[in-house]
MARVEX-550140 format. One record per residue: residue in three letters; z, x, y of N, C-alpha, C, CB in turn. Coordinates in steps of 0.05 Angstrom, whole numbers, plus 5000, padded with zeros to 4 digits. Each point is the difference from the previous one (the first is absolute). Glycine has a CB too. Layout:
<r ALA; <Z; X; Y>; <Z; X; Y>; <Z; X; Y>; <Z; X; Y>>,
...
***
This chain:
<r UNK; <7927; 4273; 6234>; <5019; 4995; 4979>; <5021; 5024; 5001>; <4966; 4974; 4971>>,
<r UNK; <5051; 5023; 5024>; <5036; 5017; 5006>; <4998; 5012; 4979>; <5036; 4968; 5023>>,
<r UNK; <4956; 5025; 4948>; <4998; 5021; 4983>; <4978; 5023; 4997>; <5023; 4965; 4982>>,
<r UNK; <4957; 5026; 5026>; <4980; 5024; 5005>; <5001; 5011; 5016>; <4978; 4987; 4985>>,
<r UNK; <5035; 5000; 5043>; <5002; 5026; 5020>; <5026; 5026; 4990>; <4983; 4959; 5047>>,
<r UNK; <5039; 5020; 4934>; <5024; 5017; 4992>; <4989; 5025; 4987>; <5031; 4959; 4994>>,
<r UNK; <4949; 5037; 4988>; <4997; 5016; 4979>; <4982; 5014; 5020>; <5007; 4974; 4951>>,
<r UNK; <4972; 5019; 5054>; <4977; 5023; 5011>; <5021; 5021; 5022>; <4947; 4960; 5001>>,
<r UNK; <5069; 5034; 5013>; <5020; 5018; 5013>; <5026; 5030; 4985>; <4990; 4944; 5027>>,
<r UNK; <5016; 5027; 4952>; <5010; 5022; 4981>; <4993; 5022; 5002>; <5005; 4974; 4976>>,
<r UNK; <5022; 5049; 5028>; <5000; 5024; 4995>; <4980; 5009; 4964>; <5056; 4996; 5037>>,
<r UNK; <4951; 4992; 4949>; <4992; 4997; 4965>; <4989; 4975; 4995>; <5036; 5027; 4984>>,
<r UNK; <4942; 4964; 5030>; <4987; 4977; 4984>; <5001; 5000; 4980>; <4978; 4996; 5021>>,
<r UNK; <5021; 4971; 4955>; <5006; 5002; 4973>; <4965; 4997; 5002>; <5059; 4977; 4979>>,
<r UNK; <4923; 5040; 4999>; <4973; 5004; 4988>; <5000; 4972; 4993>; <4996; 5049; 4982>>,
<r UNK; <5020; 4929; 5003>; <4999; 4975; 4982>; <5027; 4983; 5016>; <4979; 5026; 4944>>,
<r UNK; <5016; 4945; 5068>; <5014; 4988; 5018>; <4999; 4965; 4988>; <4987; 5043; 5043>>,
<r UNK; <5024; 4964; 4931>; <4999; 4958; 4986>; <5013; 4994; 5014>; <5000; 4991; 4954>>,
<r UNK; <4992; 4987; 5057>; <5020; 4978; 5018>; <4999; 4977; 4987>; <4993; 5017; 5043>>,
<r UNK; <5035; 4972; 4954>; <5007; 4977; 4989>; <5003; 4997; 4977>; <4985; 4988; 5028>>,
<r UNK; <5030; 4996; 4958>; <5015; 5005; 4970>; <4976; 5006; 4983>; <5042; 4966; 5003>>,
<r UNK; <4942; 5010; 4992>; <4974; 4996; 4985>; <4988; 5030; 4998>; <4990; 4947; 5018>>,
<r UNK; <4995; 5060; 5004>; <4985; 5033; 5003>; <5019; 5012; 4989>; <4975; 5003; 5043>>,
<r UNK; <5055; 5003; 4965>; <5018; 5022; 4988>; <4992; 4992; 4969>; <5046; 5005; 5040>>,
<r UNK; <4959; 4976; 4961>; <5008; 4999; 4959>; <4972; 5004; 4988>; <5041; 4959; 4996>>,
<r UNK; <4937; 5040; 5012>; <4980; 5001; 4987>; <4994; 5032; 5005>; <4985; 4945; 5003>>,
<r UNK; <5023; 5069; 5017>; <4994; 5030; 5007>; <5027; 5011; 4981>; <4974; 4997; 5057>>,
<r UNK; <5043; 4996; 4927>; <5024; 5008; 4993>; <4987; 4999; 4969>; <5040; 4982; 5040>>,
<r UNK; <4943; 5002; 4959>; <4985; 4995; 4975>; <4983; 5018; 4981>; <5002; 4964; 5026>>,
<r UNK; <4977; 5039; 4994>; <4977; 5022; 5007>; <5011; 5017; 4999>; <4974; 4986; 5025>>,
<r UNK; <5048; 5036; 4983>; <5006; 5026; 5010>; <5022; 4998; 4973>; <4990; 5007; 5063>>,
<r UNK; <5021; 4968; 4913>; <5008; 5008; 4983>; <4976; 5004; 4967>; <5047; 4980; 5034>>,
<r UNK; <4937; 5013; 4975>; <4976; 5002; 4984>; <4989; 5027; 4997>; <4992; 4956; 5014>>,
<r UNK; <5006; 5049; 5007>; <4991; 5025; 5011>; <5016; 5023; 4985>; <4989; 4977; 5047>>,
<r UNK; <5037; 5018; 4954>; <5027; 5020; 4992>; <4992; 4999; 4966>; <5047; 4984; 5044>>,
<r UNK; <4947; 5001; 4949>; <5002; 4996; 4974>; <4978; 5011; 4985>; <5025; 4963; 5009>>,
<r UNK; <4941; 5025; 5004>; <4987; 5019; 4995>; <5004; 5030; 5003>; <4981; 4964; 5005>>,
<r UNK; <5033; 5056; 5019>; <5003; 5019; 4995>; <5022; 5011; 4981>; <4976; 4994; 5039>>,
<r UNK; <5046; 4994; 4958>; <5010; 4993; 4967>; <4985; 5009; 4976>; <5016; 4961; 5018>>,
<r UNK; <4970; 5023; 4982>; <4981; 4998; 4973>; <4982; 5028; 4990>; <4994; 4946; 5016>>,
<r UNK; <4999; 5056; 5010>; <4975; 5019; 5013>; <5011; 5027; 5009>; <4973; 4958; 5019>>,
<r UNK; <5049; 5046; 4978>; <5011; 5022; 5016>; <4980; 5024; 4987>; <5057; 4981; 5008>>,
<r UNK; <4952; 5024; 4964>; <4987; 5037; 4989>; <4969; 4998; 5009>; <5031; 5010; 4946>>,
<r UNK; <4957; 4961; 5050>; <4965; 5005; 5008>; <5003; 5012; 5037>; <4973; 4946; 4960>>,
<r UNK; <5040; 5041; 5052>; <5000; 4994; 5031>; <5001; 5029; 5002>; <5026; 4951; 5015>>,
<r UNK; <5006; 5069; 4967>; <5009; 5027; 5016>; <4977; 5023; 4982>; <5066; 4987; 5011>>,
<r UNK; <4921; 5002; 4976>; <4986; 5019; 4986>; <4979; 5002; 5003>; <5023; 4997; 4977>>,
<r UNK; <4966; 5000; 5039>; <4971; 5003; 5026>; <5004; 5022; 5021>; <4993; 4946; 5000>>,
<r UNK; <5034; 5066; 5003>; <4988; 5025; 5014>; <4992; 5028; 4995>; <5021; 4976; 5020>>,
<r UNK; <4965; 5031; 4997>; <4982; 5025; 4992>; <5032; 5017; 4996>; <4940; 4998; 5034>>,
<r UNK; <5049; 5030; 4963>; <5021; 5014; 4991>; <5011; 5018; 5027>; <4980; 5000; 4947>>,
<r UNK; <5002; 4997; 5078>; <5011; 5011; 5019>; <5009; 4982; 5023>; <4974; 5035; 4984>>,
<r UNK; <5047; 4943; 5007>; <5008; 4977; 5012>; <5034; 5004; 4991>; <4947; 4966; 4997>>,
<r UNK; <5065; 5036; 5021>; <5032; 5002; 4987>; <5013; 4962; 5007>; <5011; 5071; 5018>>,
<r UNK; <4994; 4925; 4958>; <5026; 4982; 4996>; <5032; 4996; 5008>; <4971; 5007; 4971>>,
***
Protein backbone atom coordinates (compact mmCIF):
# COMPACT_ATOMS: atom_id res chain seq x y z
CA UNK A 1 0.00 0.00 0.00
CA UNK A 2 1.43 3.67 -1.17
CA UNK A 3 0.29 5.11 2.03
CA UNK A 4 2.13 3.04 4.41
CA UNK A 5 5.13 2.77 2.55
CA UNK A 6 4.70 6.92 2.26
CA UNK A 7 4.48 7.32 5.87
CA UNK A 8 6.88 4.57 7.23
CA UNK A 9 9.63 6.48 4.90
CA UNK A 10 8.74 9.82 6.06
CA UNK A 11 11.41 11.93 7.29
CA UNK A 12 8.49 12.71 10.44
CA UNK A 13 6.14 9.92 10.50
CA UNK A 14 2.62 11.11 11.80
CA UNK A 15 2.37 8.81 15.54
CA UNK A 16 -1.81 8.91 14.47
CA UNK A 17 -2.59 8.32 10.47
CA UNK A 18 -6.94 8.52 10.09
CA UNK A 19 -7.53 7.71 6.69
CA UNK A 20 -10.60 8.63 5.12
CA UNK A 21 -13.30 11.15 5.98
CA UNK A 22 -15.30 8.79 8.47
CA UNK A 23 -11.82 7.87 10.68
CA UNK A 24 -10.81 11.70 10.34
CA UNK A 25 -14.14 12.89 11.78
CA UNK A 26 -14.51 10.44 14.39
CA UNK A 27 -10.56 11.02 15.42
CA UNK A 28 -11.49 14.92 15.21
CA UNK A 29 -14.12 13.88 17.69
CA UNK A 30 -12.11 11.97 20.30
CA UNK A 31 -9.13 14.45 20.34
CA UNK A 32 -12.05 17.23 20.89
CA UNK A 33 -13.32 15.42 23.93
CA UNK A 34 -10.18 14.95 25.09
CA UNK A 35 -9.48 18.96 24.86
CA UNK A 36 -12.39 19.52 26.83
CA UNK A 37 -11.85 17.17 29.46
CA UNK A 38 -8.51 18.79 29.94
CA UNK A 39 -10.61 22.10 30.01
CA UNK A 40 -12.55 21.02 32.74
CA UNK A 41 -9.70 19.24 34.51
CA UNK A 42 -6.98 21.57 33.93
CA UNK A 43 -6.10 22.89 37.99
CA UNK A 44 -6.61 18.93 39.09
CA UNK A 45 -4.32 17.77 35.87
CA UNK A 46 -1.43 20.93 36.69
CA UNK A 47 -1.66 20.36 40.32
CA UNK A 48 -0.10 16.91 40.66
CA UNK A 49 3.40 17.97 40.44
CA UNK A 50 5.88 17.38 42.99
CA UNK A 51 7.61 20.52 43.85
CA UNK A 52 10.84 19.65 42.15
CA UNK A 53 9.21 19.51 38.58
CA UNK A 54 9.34 22.94 36.73
CA UNK A 55 6.32 24.15 34.64
Amino acid sequence: MEITKAAANAEKPPVHLPLGNDTLAMYREKTAKFEKDIEDWYDVITGTDHDDVRG
